[in-house]
C-alpha positions as CSV (number, residue, x, y, z in Angstrom):
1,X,-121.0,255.1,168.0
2,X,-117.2,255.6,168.8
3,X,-114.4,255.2,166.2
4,X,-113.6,252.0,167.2
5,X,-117.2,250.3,167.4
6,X,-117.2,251.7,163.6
7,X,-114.3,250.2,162.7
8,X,-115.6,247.2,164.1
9,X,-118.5,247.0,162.7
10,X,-117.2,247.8,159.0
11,X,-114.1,245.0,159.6
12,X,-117.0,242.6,160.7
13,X,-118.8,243.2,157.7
14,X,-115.9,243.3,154.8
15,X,-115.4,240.2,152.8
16,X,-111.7,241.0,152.5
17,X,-111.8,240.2,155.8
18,X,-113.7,237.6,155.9
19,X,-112.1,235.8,152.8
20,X,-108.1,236.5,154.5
21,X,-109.0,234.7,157.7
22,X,-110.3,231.4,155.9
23,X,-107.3,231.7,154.1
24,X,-105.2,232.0,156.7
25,X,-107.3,229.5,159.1
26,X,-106.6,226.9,156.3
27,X,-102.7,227.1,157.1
28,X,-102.5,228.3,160.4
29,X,-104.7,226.0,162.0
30,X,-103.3,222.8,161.5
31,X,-100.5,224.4,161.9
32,X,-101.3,224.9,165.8
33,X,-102.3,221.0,166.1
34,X,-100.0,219.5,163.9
35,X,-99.7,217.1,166.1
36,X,-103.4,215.9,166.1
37,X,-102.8,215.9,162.2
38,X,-99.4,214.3,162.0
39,X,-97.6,212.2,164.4
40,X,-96.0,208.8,165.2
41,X,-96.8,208.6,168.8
42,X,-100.6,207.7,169.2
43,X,-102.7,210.7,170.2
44,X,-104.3,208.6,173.3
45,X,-103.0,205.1,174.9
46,X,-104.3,202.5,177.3
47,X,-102.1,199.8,178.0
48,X,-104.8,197.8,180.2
49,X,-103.7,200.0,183.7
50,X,-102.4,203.5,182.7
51,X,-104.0,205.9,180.0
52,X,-101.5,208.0,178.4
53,X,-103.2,211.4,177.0
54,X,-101.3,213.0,174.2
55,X,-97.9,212.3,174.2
56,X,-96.5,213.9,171.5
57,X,-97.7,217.2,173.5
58,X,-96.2,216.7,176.8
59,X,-93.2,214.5,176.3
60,X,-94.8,211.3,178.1
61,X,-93.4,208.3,176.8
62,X,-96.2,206.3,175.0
63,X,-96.9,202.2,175.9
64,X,-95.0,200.4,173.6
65,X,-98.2,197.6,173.3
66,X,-100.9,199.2,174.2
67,X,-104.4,197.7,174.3
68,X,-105.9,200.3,172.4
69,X,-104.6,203.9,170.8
70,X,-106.6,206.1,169.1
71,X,-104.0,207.8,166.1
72,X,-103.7,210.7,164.4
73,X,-104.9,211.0,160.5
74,X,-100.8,210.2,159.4
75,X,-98.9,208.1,161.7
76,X,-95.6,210.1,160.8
77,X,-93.8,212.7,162.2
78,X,-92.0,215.3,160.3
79,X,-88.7,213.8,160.5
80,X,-89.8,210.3,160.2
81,X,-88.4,207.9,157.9
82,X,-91.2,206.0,156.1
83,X,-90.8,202.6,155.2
84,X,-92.1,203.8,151.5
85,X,-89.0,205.3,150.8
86,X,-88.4,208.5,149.0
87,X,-90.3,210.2,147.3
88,X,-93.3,207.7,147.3
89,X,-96.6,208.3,146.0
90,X,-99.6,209.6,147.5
91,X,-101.4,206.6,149.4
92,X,-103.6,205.7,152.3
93,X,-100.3,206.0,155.0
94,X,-98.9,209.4,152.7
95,X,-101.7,211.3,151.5
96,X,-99.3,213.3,149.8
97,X,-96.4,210.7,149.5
98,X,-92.8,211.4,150.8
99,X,-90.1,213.9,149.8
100,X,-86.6,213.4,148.6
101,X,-85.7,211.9,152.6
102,X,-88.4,210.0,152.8
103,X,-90.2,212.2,154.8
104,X,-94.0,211.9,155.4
105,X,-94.9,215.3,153.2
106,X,-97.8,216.2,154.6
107,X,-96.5,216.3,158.0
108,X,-93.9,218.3,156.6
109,X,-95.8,221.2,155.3
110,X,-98.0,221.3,158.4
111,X,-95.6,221.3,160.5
112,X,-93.9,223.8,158.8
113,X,-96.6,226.1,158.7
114,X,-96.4,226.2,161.9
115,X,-92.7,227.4,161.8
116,X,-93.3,229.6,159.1
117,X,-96.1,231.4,161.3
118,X,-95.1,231.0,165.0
119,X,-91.3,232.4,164.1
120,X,-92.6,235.3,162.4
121,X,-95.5,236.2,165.1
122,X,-92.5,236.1,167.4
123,X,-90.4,238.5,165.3
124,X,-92.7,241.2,164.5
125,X,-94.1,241.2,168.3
126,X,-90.3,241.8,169.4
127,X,-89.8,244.1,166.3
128,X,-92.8,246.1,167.4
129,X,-92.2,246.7,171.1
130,X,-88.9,248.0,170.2
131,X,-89.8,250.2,167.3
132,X,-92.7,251.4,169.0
133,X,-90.8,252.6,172.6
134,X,-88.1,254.0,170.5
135,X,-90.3,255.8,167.6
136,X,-92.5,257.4,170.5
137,X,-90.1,258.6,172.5
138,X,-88.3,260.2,169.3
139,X,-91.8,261.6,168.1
140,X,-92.8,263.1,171.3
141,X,-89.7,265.0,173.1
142,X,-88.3,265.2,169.5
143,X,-84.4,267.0,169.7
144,X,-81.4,264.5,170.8
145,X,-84.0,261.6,170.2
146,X,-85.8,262.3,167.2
147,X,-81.8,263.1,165.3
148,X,-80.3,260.2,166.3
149,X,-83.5,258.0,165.8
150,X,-83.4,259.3,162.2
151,X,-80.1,258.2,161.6
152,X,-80.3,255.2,163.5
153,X,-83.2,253.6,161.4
154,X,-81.3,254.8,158.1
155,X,-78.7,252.6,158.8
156,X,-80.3,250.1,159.9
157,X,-82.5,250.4,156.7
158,X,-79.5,250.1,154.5
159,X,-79.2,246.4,155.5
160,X,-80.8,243.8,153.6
161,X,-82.8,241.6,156.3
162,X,-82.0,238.3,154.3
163,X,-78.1,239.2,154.5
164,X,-78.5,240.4,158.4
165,X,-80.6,236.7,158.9
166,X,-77.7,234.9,157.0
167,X,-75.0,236.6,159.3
168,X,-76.7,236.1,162.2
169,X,-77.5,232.7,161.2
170,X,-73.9,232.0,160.4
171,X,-71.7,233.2,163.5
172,X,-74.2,230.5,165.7
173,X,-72.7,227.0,165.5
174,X,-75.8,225.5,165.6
175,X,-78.6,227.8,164.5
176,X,-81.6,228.0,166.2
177,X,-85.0,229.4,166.3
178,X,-84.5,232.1,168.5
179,X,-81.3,233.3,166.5
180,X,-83.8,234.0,163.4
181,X,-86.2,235.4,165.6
182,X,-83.9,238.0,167.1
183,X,-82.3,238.7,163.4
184,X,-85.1,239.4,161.9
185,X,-86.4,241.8,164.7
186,X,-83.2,243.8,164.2
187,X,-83.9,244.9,161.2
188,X,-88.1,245.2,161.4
189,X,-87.9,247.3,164.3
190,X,-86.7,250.3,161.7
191,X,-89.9,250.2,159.7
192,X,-92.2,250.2,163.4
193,X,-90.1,252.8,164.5
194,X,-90.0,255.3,161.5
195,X,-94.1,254.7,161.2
196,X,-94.7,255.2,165.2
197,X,-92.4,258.7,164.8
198,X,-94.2,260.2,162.0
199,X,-97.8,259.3,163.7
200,X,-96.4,260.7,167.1
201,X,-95.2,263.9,165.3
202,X,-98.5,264.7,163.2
203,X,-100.8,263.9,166.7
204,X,-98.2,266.1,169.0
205,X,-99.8,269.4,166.6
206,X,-103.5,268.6,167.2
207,X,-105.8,270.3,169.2
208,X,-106.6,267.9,171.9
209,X,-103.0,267.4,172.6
210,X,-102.1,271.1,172.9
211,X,-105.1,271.0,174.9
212,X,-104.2,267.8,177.5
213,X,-100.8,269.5,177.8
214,X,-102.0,273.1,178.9
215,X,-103.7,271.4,181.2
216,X,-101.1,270.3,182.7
217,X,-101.1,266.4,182.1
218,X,-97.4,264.7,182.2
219,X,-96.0,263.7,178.8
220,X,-96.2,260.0,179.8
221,X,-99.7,260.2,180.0
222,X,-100.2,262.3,176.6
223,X,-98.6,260.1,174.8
224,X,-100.2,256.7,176.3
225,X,-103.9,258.2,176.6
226,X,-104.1,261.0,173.5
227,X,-101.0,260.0,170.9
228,X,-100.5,256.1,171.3
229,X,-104.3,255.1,170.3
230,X,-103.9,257.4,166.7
231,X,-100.3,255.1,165.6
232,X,-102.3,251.4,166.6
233,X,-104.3,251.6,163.3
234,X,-101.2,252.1,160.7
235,X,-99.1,250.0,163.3
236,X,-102.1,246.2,163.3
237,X,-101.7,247.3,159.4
238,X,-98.4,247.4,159.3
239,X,-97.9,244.3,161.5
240,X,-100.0,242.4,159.5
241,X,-98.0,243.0,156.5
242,X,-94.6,242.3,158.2
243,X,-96.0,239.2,159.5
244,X,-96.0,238.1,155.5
245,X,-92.8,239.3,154.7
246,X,-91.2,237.4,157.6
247,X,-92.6,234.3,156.2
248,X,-91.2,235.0,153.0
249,X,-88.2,235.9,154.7
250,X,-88.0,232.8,156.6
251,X,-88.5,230.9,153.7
252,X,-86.1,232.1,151.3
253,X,-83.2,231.8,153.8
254,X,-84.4,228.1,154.1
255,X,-84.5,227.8,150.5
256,X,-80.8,229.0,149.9
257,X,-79.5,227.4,153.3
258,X,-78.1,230.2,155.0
259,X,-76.2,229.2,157.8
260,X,-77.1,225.3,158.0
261,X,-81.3,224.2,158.7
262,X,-83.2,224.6,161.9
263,X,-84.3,221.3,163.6
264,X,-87.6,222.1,162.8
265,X,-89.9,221.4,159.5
266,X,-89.5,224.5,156.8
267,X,-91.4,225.2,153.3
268,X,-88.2,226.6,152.4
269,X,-86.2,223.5,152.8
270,X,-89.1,221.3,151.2
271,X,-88.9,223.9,148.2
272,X,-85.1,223.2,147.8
273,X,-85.7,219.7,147.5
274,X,-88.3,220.2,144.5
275,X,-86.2,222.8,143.2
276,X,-83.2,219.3,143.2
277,X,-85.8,217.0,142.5
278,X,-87.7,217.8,138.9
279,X,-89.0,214.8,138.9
280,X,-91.3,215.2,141.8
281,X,-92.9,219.0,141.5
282,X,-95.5,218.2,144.5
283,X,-92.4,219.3,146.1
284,X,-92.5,222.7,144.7
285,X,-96.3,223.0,143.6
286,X,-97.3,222.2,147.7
287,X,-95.3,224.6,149.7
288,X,-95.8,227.2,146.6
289,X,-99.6,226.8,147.0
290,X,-99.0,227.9,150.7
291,X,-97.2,230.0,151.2
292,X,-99.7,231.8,148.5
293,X,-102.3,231.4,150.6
294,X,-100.5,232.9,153.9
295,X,-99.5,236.1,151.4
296,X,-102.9,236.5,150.3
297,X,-104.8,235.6,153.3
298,X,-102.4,238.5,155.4
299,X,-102.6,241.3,152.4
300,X,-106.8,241.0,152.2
301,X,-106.8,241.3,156.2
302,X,-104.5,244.1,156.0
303,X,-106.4,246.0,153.1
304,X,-109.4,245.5,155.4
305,X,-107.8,246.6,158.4
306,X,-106.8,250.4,156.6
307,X,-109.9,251.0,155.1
308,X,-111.7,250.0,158.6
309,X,-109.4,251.8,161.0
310,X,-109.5,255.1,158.2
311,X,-112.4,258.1,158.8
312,X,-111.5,259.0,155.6
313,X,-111.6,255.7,153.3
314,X,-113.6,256.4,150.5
315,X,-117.5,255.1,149.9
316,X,-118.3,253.4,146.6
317,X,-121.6,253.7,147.1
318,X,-123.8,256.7,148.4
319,X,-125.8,254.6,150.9
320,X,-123.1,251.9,151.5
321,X,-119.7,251.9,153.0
322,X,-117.2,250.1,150.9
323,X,-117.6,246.9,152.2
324,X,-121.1,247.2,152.4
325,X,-121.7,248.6,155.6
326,X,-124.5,251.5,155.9
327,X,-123.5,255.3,156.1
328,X,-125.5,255.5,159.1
329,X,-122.8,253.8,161.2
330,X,-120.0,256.1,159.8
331,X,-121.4,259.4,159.6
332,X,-123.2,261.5,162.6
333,X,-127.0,261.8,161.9
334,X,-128.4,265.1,160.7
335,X,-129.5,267.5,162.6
336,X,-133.4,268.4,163.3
């Protein structure tokens, strides 16, 4: 079986795994359709000649009587005003009741989630592509690149992301999205790039390398067909993790208000209103809860993903890998 059939097969069978993607499915998914969870316009609308298929996904303009609608679960949007008034109690229209604004909560916090996650997927895919060209290039041909790489990602390191977020955040007159996602792959492009160069360098010394190159293969195809595959394992690792800290990241600068709030729904800004607001802690206790479970959820995958992608993760039991996967399936069978 080939190295990445085994770690496959041993990321299949770990429960770390297992138990970070329920975690994460609980948040992310409704997340992705938050508007079949949460939305004033009616999911589906038939005004006795026209039927109008989810318009809070394309933009259509919903029939202001229709004959029949078909809703989702809240009838609010996130920046809905409810009737209820802030900070209402749970009931049948608010499951979870309103925030400080009057704000449906629970279409808040889903539709946050889906902030929290779709900026930071953005970020660390922009923060890898750029880390990753620039770490390879200074691993492989080494000399004017790998010195100025060096100092390049020192620098850069120096920099608190939050304060590089908050600056960014602040010269915009209207912040945006794309401003945070930009700001935030400034400064996690460092950490891809300073793991890519120290995987590149260790590969560059092995045998099959030295080999490929004595036989004459170009050093573009060296380092896409022999060096790139050994940095994807610590890079999905380290990905995983970043995606966490930008959430966190994300978070906190909606918490303090850097630079004035996005147009969209953040955890952040719902915990600043708790943190204003003692008398309601739902508005704390909620987003708290998670944001836990998106920490925990990526850590267990990540965890998973090392010991799977590692030959050398240790066994905790003779006959059993340590997630419970057989021996046979990481070791080569004896010989006869």
């Amino acid at each position: 079986m080939s190295h990445l059939g085994i770690a496959w097969e041993r990321l299949r069978r770990s429960r770390r795994a297992t138990a970070g993607l329920v975690l994460l499915g609980l948040v992310a998914l409704p997340g992705v359709f938050a508007e079949l969870c949460a939305s004033s316009a009616p999911l589906v609308a038939w005004d006795g000649a026209h039927l109008t298929v989810f318009p809070a996904v394309t933009g259509a303009s919903a029939p202001e009587a229709p004959v029949a609608a078909l809703h989702a679960p809240v009838r609010f949007g996130p920046e809905d005003a409810s009737p209820a008034g802030p900070l209402a109690p749970p009931s049948g229209d608010h499951p979870l009741g309103t925030d400080a604004k009057g704000r449906d909560l629970f279409a808040r916090l889903v539709y946050g989630a889906r902030t929290a996650l779709g900026l930071s997927l953005f970020a660390v895919a922009l923060g890898i592509v750029l880390g990753a060209f620039l770490g390879g290039l200074a691993g492989y041909f080494r000399g004017f690149w790998n010195e100025r790489l060096v100092r390049l990602v020192e620098t850069v390191e120096t920099f608190p992301a939050i304060v590089v977020v908050a600056l960014v955040r602040a010269i915009e007159q209207k912040p945006s999205a794309l401003s945070l996602v930009l700001a935030v792959a400034l400064v996690r492009w460092a950490e891809v790039a300073r793991l890519v160069r120290e995987e590149v360098l260790r590969a560059s010394v092995e045998g099959y390398v030295l080999g490929a190159r004595a036989l004459g293969a170009s050093p573009l195809r060296i380092l896409v067909r022999h060096i790139a595959p050994n940095a994807v394992g610590p890079l999905l690792v380290s990905s995983v993790f970043g995606v966490a800290s930008v959430v966190l990241l994300e978070t906190a600068v909606s918490f303090l208000g850097m630079g004035g709030e996005l147009a969209a729904a953040s955890w952040g800004e719902t915990l600043a209103e708790g943190a204003r607001t003692p008398s309601a802690p739902a508005l704390v206790v909620l987003p708290g809860a998670l944001l836990a479970l998106v920490l925990i959820g990526s850590y267990l995958i990540a965890d998973a993903l090392r010991d799977a992608l590692d030959p050398k993760a240790v066994r905790r039991r003779p006959d059993h890998g340590a997630d419970g996967a057989p021996l046979s399936l990481l070791r080569e069978p004896p010989e006869p």
